[in-house]
N, C-alpha and C positions, 0 to 999 in steps of 0.2 A: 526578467526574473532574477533573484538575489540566491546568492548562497545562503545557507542556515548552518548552524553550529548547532551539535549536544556536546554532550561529554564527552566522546568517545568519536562523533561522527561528524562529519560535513556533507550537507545535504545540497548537493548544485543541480542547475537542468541540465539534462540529458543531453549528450552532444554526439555525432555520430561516431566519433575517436571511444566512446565507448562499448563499442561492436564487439570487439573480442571479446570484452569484460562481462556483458549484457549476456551474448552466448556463450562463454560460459557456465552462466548462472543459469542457464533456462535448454541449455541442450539434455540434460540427464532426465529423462524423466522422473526420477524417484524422486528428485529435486525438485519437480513443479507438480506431485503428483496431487497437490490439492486443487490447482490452477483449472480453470476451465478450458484448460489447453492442451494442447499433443508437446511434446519437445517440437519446437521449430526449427528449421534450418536458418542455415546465418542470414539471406536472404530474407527470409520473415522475422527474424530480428533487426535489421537494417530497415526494413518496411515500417517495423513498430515505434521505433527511433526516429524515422523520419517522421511519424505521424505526431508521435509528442511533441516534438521539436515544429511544425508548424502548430497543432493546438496553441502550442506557450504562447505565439506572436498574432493569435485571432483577438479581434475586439467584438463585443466583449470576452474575457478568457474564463472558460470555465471550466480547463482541466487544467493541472497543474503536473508536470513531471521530471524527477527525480534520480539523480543518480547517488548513491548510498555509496560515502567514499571512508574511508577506516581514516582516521586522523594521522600522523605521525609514517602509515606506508604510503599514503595518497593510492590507495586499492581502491577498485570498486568490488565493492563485495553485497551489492543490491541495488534495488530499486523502488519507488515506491511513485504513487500518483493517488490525486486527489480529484475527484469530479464533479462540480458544484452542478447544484439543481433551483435553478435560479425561480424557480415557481414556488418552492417547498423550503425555498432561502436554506438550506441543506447542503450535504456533501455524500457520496461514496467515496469507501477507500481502500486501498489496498500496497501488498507489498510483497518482496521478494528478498531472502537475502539467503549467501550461499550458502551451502550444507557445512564447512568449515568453517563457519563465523556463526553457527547459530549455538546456544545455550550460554551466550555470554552476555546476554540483558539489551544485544543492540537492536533487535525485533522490539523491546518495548520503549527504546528509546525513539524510534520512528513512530510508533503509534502516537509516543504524545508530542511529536513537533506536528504530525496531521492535524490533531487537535488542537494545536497554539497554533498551526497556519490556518486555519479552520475559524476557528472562535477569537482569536486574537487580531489576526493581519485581515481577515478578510469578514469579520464581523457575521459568523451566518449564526440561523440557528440553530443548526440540528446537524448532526453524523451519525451515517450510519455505516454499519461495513456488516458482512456474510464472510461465513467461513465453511466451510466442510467439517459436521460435527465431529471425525476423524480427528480434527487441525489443533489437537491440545495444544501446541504451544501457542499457534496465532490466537486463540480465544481466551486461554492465560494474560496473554500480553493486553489487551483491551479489557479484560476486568481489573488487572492491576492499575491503570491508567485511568481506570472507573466506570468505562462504559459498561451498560449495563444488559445482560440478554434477554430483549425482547420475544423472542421465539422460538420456533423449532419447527423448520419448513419440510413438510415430510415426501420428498422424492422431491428436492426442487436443483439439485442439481443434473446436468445434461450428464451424459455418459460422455466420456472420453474415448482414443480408437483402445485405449489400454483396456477397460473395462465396459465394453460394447452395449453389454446390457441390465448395466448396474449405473442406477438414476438414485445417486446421492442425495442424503438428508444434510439441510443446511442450519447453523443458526444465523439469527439475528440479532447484530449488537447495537444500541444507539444510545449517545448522549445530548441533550438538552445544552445550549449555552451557559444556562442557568447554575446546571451542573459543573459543569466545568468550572465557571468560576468560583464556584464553593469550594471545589477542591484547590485549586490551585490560588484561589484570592487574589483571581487578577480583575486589576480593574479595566475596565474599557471604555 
C-alpha cells in the first residue's frame, strides 16, 4: 500500500511503531465516545494494528488502513480505514483523529481521500459510512465532501460499558460514484 498526500496530511499504512500514537488517540474515552468501542488498552490497540496490518497484505484486499500523520510534524494525529464490499462493489468507512487536531478541516480532509481512494484508485461504486446522530462534526464532514444522508437508524447503535443502557440512533451517509465525479470532475 502507498502513501497519499492532502493538503495538510499524509496518509501511510498503519505500522506497529505507531502504538503509542494510536493509543493515545483512542485511550480517553470522551475521545472515541462516538466509536463503537470502550477505551482500549494498549494491548488491544497493538491487537488492532496488527490486524490492519495483515488485512493490507490479504489477496484479495478489502480493507484498507491508515495512519493520519500532520505534514510538516510527521505526528500521528489519526486514523482512518476503508472496507470494500466486494458483492455491493462498495465501501465502509470511518476515522479517528485526536481531540487537539480536530476543528481544523482535517476530519474532512480524510473523508474526501476515502472517497478518491474509493472511487478513483479502486473504482467502486458506492460509500457508505454511519455515525452516531450525536457526531455533528463527523456528519458535517461527509455533507461537505457531498455525501448525502440516507437515513436515520433509530436505536441502531450498541450500548457501550459508558452508557450500558443507552442504544444510540445512527445516521446513514452514502455516495454514488456517479456522484462523486460530478462533483469533483474526475475522470476514470
Amino acid at each position: 500500500m502507498k502513501t497519499y498526500e492532502t493538503e495538510h496530511l499524509l496518509l501511510r499504512p498503519i505500522t506497529e511503531s505507531d502504538l503509542d500514537d494510536n493509543y493515545e488517540i483512542m485511550k480517553d474515552a470522551d475521545d472515541i465516545r462516538y466509536l463503537l468501542t470502550d477505551a482500549p488498552g494498549k494491548a488491544q490497540c497493538l491487537e488492532y494494528i496488527r490486524h490492519a496490518i495483515n488485512k493490507t497484505h490479504e489477496e484479495p484486499q478489502n480493507e484498507y488502513h491508515f495512519a493520519v500523520v500532520l505534514k510538516g510534524t510527521q505526528r500521528v494525529i489519526g486514523c482512518c480505514n476503508l472496507s470494500k464490499i466486494p458483492v455491493q462493489q462498495g465501501s465502509l468507512s470511518g476515522a479517528v483523529i485526536h481531540r487537539d487536531f480536530r476543528g481544523k478541516g482535517y476530519g474532512g480532509e480524510v473523508v474526501g481521500f476515502m472517497l478518491k481512494l474509493a472511487f478513483e484508485d479502486l473504482g467502486l461504486r458506492r460509500v457508505i459510512s454511519c455515525c452516531d446522530t450525536r457526531n455533528i462534526p463527523s456528519y458535517r464532514c461527509m455533507e461537505k465532501q457531498g455525501m448525502r444522508r440516507e437515513g436515520h437508524l433509530v436505536q441502531a447503535r450498541l450500548p457501550s460499558k459508558r452508557e450500558s443502557d443507552f442504544f444510540g440512533d445512527e445516521y446513514a451517509y452514502g455516495m454514488l460514484r456517479e456522484e462523486y465525479m460530478r462533483i469533483h470532475k474526475s475522470p476514470f
